[in-house]
GUKOLPA-979001 format. One record per residue (C-alpha): residue number from 1; z, y, x; residue in one letter. Coordinates in steps of 0.1 Angstrom, whole numbers. Layout:
BEGIN
<seq NUM&z Z&y Y&x X&type A>
...
***
This chain:
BEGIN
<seq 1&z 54&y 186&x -313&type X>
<seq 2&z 21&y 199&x -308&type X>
<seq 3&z 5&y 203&x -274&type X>
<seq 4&z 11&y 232&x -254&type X>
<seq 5&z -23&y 255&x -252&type X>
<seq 6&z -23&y 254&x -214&type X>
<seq 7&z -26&y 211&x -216&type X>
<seq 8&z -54&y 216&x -237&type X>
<seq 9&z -75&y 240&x -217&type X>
<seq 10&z -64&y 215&x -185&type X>
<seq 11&z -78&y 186&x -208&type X>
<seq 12&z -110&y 210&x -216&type X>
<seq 13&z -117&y 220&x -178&type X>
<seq 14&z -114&y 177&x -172&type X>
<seq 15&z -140&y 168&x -195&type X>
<seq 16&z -166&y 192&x -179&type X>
<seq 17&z -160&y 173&x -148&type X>
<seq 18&z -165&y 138&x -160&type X>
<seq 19&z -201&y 132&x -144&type X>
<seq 20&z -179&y 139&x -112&type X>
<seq 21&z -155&y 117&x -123&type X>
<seq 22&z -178&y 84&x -122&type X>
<seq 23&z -199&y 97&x -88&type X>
<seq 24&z -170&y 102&x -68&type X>
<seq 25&z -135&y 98&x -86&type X>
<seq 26&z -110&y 107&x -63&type X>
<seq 27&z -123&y 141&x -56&type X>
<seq 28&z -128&y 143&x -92&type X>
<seq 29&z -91&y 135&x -99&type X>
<seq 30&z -79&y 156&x -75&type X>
<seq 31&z -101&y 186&x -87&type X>
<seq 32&z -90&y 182&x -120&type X>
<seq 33&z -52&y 181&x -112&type X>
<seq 34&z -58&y 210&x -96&type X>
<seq 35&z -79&y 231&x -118&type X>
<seq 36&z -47&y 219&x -143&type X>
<seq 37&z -20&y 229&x -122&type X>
<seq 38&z 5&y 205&x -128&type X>
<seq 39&z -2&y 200&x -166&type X>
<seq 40&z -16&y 164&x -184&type X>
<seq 41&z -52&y 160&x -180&type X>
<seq 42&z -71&y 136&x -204&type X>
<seq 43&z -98&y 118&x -183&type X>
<seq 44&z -125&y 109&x -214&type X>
<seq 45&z -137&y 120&x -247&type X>
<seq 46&z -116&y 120&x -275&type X>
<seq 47&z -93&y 95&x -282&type X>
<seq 48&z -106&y 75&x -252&type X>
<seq 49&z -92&y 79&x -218&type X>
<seq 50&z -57&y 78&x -200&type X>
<seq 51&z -36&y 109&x -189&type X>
<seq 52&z -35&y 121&x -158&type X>
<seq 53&z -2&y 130&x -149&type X>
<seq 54&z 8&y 155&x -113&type X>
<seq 55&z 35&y 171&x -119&type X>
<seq 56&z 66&y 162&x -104&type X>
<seq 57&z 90&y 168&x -134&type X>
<seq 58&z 65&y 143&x -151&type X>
<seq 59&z 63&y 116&x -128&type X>
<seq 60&z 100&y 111&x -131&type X>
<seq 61&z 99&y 108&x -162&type X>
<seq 62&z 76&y 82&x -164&type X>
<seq 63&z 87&y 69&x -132&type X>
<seq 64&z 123&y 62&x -144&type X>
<seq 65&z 113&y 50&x -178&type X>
<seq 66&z 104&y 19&x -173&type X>
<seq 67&z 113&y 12&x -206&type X>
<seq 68&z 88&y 34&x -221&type X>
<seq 69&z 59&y 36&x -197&type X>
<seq 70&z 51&y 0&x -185&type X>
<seq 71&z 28&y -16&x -161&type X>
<seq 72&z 4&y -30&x -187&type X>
<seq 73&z -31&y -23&x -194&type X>
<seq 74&z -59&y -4&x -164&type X>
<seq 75&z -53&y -25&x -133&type X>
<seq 76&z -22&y -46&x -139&type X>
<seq 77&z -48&y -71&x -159&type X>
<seq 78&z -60&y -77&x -134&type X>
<seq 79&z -39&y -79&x -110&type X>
<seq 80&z -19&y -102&x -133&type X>
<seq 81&z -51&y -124&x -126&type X>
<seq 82&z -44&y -131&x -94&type X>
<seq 83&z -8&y -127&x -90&type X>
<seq 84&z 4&y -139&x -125&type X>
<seq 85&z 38&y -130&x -136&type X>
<seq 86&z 53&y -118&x -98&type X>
<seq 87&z 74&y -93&x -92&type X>
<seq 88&z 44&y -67&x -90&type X>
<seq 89&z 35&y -71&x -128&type X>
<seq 90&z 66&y -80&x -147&type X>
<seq 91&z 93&y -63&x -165&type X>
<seq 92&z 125&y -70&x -180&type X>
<seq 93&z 147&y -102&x -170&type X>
<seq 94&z 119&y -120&x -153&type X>
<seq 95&z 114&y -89&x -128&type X>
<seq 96&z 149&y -85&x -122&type X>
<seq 97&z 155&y -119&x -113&type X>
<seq 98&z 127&y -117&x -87&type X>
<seq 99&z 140&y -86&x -73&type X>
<seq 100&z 174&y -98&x -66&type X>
<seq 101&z 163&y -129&x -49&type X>
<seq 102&z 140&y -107&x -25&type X>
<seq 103&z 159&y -77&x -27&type X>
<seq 104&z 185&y -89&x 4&type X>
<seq 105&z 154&y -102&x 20&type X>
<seq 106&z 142&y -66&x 29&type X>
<seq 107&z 173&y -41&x 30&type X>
<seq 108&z 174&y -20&x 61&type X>
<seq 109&z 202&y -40&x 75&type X>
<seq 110&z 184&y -70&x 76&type X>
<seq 111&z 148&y -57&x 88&type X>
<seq 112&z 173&y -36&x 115&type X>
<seq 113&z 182&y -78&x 125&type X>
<seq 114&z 146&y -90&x 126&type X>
<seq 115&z 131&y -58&x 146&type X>
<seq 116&z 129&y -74&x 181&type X>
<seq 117&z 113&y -103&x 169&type X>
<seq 118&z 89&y -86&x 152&type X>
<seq 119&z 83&y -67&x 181&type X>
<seq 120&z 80&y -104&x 203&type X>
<seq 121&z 54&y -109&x 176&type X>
<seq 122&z 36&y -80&x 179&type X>
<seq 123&z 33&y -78&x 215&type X>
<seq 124&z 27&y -115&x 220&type X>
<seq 125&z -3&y -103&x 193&type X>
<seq 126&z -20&y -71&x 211&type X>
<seq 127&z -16&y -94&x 247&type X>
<seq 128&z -43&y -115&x 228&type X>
<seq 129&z -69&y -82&x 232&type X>
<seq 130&z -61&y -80&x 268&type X>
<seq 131&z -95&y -96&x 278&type X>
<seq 132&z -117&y -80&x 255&type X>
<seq 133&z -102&y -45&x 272&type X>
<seq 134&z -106&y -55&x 307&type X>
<seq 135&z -146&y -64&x 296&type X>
<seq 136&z -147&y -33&x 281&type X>
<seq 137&z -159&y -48&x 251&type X>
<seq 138&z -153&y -36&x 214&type X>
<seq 139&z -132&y -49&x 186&type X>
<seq 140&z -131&y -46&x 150&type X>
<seq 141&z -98&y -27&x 142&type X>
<seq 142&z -95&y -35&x 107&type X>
<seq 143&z -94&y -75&x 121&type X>
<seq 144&z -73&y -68&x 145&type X>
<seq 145&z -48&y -48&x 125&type X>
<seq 146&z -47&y -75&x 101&type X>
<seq 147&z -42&y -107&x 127&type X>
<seq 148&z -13&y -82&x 143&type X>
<seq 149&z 2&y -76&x 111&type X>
<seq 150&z -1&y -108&x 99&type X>
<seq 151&z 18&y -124&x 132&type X>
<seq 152&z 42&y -99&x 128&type X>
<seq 153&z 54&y -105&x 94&type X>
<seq 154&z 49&y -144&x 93&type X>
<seq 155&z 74&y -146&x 119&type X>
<seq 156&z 105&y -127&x 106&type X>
<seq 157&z 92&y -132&x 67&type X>
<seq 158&z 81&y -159&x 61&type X>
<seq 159&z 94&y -181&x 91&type X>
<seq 160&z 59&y -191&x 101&type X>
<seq 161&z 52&y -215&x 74&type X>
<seq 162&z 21&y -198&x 71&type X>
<seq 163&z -1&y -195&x 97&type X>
<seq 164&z -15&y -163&x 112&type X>
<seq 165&z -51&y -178&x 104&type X>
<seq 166&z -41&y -189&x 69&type X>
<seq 167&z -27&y -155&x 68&type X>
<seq 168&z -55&y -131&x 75&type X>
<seq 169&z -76&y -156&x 53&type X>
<seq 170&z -55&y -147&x 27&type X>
<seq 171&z -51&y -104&x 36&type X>
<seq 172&z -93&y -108&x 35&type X>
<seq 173&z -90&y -123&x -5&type X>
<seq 174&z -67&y -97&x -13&type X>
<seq 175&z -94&y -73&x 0&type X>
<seq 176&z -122&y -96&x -23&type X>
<seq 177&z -99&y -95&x -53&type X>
<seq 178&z -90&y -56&x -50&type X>
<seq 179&z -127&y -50&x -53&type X>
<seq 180&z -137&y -70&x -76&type X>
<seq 181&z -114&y -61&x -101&type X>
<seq 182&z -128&y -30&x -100&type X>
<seq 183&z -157&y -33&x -127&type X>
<seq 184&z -134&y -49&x -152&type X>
<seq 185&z -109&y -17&x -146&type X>
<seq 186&z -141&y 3&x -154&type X>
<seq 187&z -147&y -18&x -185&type X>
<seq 188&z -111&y -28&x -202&type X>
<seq 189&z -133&y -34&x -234&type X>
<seq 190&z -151&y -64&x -219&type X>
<seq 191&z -132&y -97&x -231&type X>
<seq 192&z -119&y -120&x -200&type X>
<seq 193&z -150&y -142&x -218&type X>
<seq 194&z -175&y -119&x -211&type X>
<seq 195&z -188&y -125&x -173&type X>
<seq 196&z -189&y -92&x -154&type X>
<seq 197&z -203&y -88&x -112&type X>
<seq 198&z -174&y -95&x -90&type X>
<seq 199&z -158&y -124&x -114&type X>
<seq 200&z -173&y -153&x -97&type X>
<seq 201&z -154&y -137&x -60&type X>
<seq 202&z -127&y -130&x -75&type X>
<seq 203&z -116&y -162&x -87&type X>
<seq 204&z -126&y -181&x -55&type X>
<seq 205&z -103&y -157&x -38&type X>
<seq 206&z -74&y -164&x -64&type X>
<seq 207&z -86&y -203&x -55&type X>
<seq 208&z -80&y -199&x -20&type X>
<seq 209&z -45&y -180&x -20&type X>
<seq 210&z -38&y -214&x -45&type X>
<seq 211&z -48&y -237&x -14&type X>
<seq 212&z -29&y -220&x 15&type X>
<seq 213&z 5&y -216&x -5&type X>
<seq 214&z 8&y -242&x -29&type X>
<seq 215&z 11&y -272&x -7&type X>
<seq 216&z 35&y -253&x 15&type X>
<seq 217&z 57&y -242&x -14&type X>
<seq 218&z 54&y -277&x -25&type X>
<seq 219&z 68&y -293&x 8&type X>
<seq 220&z 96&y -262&x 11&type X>
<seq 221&z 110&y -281&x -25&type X>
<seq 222&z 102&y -315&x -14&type X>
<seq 223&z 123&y -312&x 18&type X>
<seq 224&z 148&y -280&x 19&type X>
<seq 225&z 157&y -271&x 53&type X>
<seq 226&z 181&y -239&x 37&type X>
<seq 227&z 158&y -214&x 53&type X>
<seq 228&z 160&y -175&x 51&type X>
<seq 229&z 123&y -171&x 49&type X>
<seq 230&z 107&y -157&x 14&type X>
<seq 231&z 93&y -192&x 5&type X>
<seq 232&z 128&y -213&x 14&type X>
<seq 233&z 144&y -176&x -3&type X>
<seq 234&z 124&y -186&x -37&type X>
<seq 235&z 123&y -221&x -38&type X>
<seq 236&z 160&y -221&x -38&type X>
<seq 237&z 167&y -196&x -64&type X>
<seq 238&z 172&y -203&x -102&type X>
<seq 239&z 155&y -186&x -131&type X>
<seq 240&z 172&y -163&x -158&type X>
<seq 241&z 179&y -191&x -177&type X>
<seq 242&z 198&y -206&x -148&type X>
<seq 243&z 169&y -231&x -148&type X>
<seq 244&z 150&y -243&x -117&type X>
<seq 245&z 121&y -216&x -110&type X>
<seq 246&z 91&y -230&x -117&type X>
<seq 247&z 65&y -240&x -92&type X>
<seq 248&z 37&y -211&x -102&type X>
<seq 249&z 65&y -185&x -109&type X>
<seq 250&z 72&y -196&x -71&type X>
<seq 251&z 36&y -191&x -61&type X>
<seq 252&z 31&y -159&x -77&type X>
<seq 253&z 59&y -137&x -61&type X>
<seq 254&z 47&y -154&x -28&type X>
<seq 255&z 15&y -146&x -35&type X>
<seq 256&z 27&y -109&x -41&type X>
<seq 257&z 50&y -106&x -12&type X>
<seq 258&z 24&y -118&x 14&type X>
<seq 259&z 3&y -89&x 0&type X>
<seq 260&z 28&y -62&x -2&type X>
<seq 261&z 41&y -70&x 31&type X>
<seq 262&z 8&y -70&x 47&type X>
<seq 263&z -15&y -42&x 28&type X>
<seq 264&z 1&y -13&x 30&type X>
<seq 265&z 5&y -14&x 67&type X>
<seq 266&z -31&y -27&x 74&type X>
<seq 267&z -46&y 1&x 51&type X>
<seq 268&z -25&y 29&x 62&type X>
<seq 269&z -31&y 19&x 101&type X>
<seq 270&z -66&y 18&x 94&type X>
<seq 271&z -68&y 54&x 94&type X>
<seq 272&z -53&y 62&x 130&type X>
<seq 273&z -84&y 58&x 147&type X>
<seq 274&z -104&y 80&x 125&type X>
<seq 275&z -79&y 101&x 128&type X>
<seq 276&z -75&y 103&x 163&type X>
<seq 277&z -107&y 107&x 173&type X>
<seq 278&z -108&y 139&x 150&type X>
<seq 279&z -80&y 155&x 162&type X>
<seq 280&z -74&y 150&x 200&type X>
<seq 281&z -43&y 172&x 200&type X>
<seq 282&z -29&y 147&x 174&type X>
<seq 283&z -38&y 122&x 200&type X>
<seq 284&z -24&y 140&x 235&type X>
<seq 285&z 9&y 142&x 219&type X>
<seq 286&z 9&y 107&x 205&type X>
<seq 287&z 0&y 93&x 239&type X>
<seq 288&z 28&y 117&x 255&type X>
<seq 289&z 56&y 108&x 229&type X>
<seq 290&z 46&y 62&x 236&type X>
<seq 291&z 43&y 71&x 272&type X>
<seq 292&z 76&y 93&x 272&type X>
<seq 293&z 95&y 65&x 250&type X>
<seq 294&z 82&y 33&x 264&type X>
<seq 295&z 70&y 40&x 297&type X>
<seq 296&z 63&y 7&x 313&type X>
<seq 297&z 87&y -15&x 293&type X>
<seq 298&z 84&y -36&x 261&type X>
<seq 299&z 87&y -20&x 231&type X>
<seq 300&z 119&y -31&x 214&type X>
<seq 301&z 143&y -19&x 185&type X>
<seq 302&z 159&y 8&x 206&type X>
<seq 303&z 128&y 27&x 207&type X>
<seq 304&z 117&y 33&x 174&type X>
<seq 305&z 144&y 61&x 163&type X>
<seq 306&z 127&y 85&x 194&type X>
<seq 307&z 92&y 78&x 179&type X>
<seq 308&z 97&y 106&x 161&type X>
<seq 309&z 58&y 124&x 164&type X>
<seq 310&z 45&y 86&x 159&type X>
<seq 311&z 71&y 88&x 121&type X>
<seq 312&z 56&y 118&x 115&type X>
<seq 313&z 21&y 107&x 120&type X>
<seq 314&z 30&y 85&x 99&type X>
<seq 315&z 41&y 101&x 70&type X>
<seq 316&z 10&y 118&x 69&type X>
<seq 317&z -12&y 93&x 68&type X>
<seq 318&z 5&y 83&x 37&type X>
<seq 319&z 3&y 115&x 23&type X>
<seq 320&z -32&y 119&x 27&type X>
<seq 321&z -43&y 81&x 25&type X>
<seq 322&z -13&y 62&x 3&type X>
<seq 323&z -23&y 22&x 0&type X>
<seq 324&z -12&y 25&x -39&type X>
<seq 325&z -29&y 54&x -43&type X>
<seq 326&z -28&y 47&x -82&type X>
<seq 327&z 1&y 33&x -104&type X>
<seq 328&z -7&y 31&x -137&type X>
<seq 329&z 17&y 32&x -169&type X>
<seq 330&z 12&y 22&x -203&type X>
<seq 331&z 33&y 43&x -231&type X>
<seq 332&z 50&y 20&x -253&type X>
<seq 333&z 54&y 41&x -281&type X>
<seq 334&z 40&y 77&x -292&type X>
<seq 335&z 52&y 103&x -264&type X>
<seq 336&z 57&y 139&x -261&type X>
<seq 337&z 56&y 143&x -222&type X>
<seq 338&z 48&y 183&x -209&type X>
<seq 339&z 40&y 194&x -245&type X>
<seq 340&z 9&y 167&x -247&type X>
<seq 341&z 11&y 146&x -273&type X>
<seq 342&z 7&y 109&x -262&type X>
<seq 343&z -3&y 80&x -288&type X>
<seq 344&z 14&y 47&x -281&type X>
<seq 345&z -4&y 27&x -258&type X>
<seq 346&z -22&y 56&x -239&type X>
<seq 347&z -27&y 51&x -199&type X>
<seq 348&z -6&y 70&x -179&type X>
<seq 349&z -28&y 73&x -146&type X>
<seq 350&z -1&y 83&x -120&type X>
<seq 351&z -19&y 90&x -86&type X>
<seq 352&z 2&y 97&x -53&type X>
<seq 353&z -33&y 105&x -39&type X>
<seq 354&z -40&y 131&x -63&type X>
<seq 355&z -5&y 152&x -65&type X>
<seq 356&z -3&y 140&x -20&type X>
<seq 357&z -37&y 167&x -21&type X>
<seq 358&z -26&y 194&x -48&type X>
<seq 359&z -25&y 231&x -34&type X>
<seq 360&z 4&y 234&x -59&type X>
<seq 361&z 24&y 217&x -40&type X>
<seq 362&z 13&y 215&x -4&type X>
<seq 363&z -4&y 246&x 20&type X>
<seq 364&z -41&y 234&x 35&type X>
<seq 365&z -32&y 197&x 15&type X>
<seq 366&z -67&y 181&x 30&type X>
<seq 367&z -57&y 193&x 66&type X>
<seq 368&z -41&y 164&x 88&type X>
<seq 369&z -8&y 182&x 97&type X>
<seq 370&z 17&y 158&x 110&type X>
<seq 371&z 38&y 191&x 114&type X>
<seq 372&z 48&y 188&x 80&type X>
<seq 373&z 74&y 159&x 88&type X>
<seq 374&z 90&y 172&x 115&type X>
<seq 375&z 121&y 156&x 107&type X>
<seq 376&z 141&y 189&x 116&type X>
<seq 377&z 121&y 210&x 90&type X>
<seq 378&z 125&y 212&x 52&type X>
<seq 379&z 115&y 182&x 33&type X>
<seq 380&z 87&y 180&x 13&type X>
<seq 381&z 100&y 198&x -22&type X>
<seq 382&z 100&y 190&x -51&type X>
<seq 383&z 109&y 153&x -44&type X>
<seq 384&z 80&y 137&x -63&type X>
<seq 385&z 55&y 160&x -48&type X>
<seq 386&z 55&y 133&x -19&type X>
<seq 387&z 65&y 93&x -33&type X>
<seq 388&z 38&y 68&x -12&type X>
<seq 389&z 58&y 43&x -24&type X>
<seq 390&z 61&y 49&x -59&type X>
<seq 391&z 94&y 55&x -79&type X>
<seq 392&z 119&y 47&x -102&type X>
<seq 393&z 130&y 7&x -103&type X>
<seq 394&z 97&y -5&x -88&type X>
<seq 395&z 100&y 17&x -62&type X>
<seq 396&z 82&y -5&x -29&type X>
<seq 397&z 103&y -31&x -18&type X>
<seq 398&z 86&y -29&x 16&type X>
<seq 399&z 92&y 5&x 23&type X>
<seq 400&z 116&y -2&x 55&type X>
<seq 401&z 96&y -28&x 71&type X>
<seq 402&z 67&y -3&x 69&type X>
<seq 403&z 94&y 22&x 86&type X>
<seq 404&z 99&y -2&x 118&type X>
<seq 405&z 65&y -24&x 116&type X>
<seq 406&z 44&y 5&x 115&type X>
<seq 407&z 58&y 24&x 148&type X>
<seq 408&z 62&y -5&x 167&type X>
<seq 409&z 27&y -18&x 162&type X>
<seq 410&z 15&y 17&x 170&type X>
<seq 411&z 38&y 22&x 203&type X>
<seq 412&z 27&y -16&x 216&type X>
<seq 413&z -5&y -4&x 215&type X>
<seq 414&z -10&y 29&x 229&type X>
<seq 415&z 13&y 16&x 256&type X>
<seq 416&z -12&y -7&x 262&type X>
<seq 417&z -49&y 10&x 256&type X>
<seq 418&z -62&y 42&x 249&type X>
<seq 419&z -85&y 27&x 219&type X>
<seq 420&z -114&y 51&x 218&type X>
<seq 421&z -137&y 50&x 184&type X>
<seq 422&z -171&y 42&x 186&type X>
<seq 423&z -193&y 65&x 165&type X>
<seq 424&z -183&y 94&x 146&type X>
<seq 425&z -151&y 98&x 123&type X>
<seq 426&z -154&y 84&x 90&type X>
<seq 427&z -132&y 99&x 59&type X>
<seq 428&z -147&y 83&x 31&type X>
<seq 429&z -122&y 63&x 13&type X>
<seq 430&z -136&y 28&x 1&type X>
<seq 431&z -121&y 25&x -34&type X>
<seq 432&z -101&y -3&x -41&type X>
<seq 433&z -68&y -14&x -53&type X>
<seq 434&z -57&y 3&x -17&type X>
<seq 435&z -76&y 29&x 4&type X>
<seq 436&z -95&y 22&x 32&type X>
<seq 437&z -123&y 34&x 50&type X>
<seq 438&z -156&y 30&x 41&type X>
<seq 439&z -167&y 25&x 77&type X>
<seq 440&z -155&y -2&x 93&type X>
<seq 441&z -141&y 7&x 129&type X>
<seq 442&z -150&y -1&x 162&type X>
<seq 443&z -128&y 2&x 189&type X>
<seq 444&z -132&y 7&x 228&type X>
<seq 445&z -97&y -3&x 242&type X>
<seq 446&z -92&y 12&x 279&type X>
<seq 447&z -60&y -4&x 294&type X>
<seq 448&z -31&y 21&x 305&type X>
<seq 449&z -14&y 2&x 329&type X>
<seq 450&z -8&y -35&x 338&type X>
<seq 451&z 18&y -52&x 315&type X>
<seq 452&z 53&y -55&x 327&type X>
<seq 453&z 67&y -88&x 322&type X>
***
């Protein structure tokens, strides 16, 4: 089938953009899935380049496809790099015999069972910045987030077998190895022998993931204790074969579950303050809804279903700012998808940040409007004009935790402080495997009220 005329004069308008493209890429993308209106862009010259692909219709396609559009090729490389085979990067029986040993471990149901704990964790976590507030001294919020986090989701994850120090050393190698990947996703051409800036960082970071969870993993096998933690949870489980799972199939879907159960909420969370700062009426009714909800008690289970403004918030932060904000395919074989034409192992760039900011399918898309989530309002239509946690099979495993971690790190805070940015609002995403800003924040945090015990 040959292409339809309108995909080729959306290819045509992408190419005039390309020096855009390498100054500032995700304005670029977003441009050009705009100026193409839903169809297939090619991002290159000629044959060379993968597909941009915004509409809806074809994201579930390719989405629900796994068969046909895999995660091989720009990014998973090198992700595979640091992860090996986990959960993140593989297909067939080998994924789906990862999923269904961690599958049970993160169901609503069972987060629903580990919510006060978490919210122990977190509080016993945000206590810890007590000091600094009464001083009135300033903390680095991208730290902070990440120690919270990181008690947080030891405790009810993994059962503490990692520490929180071991743990945030670990979230900042994640952050190393998500940039430095970034010049071999440039160049895919460049053999793995070829040394490239960023290699040399990267695989120290890869080394120190190897030294905090191997001898763990090795002492979970050594001396089972029938735990319900991810690394008891893995250790435990038998291969597709039935066979014992191996040590570094172990250590790669522990390696990929610390991160996915860490990242997204540090990256999304990051952007609060910014926000915030920006748009004080965002903040007055933020502070009114934690102040209305929690008052002067501990924030526990029961509260997060009335957090409604905070899910909202929410929601919009992953609209505008989704941690994967690109998942990229590879076609298996030659494809037809919108009337393009696609050659057998062709890129398939699919980009929640990009179709999140298209006027096609969202009014004022750059605005921050929680008001678009108001959970008695329409939902956002179609359904994959909105999907910050991907699609399909792969779909985010983490998606509930991030439901109930998120709020109640959010609520234990502002019940706490009123954190206050110092200097001026910074929107400039740092590009990376996830999105965060390219300013580091600094935070002021004036106490609210003494803490009831």
């Amino acid at each position: 089938m040959a292409e339809t005329a309108s995909g080729t004069r959306a290819r045509r308008l992408a190419l005039r953009k390309l020096p855009g493209l390498v100054r500032h890429p995700l304005d670029a993308l977003v441009e050009a899935g705009n100026a193409a209106n839903g169809e297939i862009v090619r991002l290159g010259v000629g044959s060379v380049g993968p597909y941009l692909v915004t509409s809806p219709d074809h994201l579930e396609t390719v989405l629900h496809n796994p068969d046909r559009y895999v995660r091989e090729g720009l990014l998973w490389d090198g992700v595979r790099r640091a992860v090996g085979e986990a959960i993140l990067v593989t297909e067939g029986p080998v994924w789906k015999s990862s999923r269904d040993v961690l599958r049970p471990l993160f169901t609503p149901g069972r987060v629903n069972t580990m919510t006060d704990r978490m919210a122990e964790a977190i509080r016993d976590a945000v206590t810890d910045l007590e000091g600094t507030a009464r001083t009135g001294g300033t903390v680095d919020a991208a730290s902070e987030l990440a120690r919270i986090v990181c008690r947080a989701t030891m405790r009810v994850l993994f059962g503490d077998r990692i520490s929180v120090p071991d743990a945030v050393r670990m979230v900042d190698a994640f952050g190393v190895i998500a940039t430095e990947m970034i010049p071999r996703i440039v160049l895919p051409w460049a053999p793995n022998w070829l040394p490239l800036p960023g290699d040399r960082a990267f695989a120290a970071a890869v080394a120190t993931l190897d030294d905090i969870v191997l001898p763990i993993i090795r002492e979970v096998r050594r001396n089972p204790d029938g735990g319900e933690d991810v690394i008891s949870t893995l250790c435990a489980a038998r291969g597709v074969d039935g066979e014992e799972v191996t040590e570094q199939q172990i250590r790669d879907d522990v390696v990929a579950m610390v991160s996915t159960s860490t990242e997204t909420t540090i990256a999304v969370l990051s952007w609060l303050w910014p926000v915030l700062a920006a748009h004080p009426e965002v903040a007055a009714r933020l502070h009114a809804e934690v102040d209305r909800v929690v008052g002067n008690s501990e924030v526990r289970r029961s509260h997060v279903p009335q957090l409604r403004y905070t899910r909202m918030v929410l929601d919009e932060l992953l609209r505008l700012w989704p941690a994967g904000w690109f998942i990229p395919r590879m076609a298996v074989g030659d494809e037809v998808l919108g009337g393009t034409r696609i050659e057998a192992g062709a890129t398939i760039l699919v980009s929640p940040y990009v179709t999140h900011r298209m006027a096609a399918f969202w009014s004022d898309p750059d605005d921050f409007d929680p008001e678009r989530f108001d959970p008695d309002g329409p939902k956002p239509e179609p359904y994959y004009s909105y999907f910050p946690f991907g699609g399909g099979q792969h779909r985010c495993l983490g998606q509930y935790l991030f439901a109930v971690e998120a709020p109640l790190i959010i609520a234990t805070l502002l019940s706490r402080f009123r954190p206050e940015l110092v200097g001026p609002a910074d929107f400039t995403p740092r590009l990376g495997a996830s999105l965060r800003p390219a300013t580091e924040a600094r935070l002021v945090l004036r106490p609210v009220r003494a803490v009831v015990a």
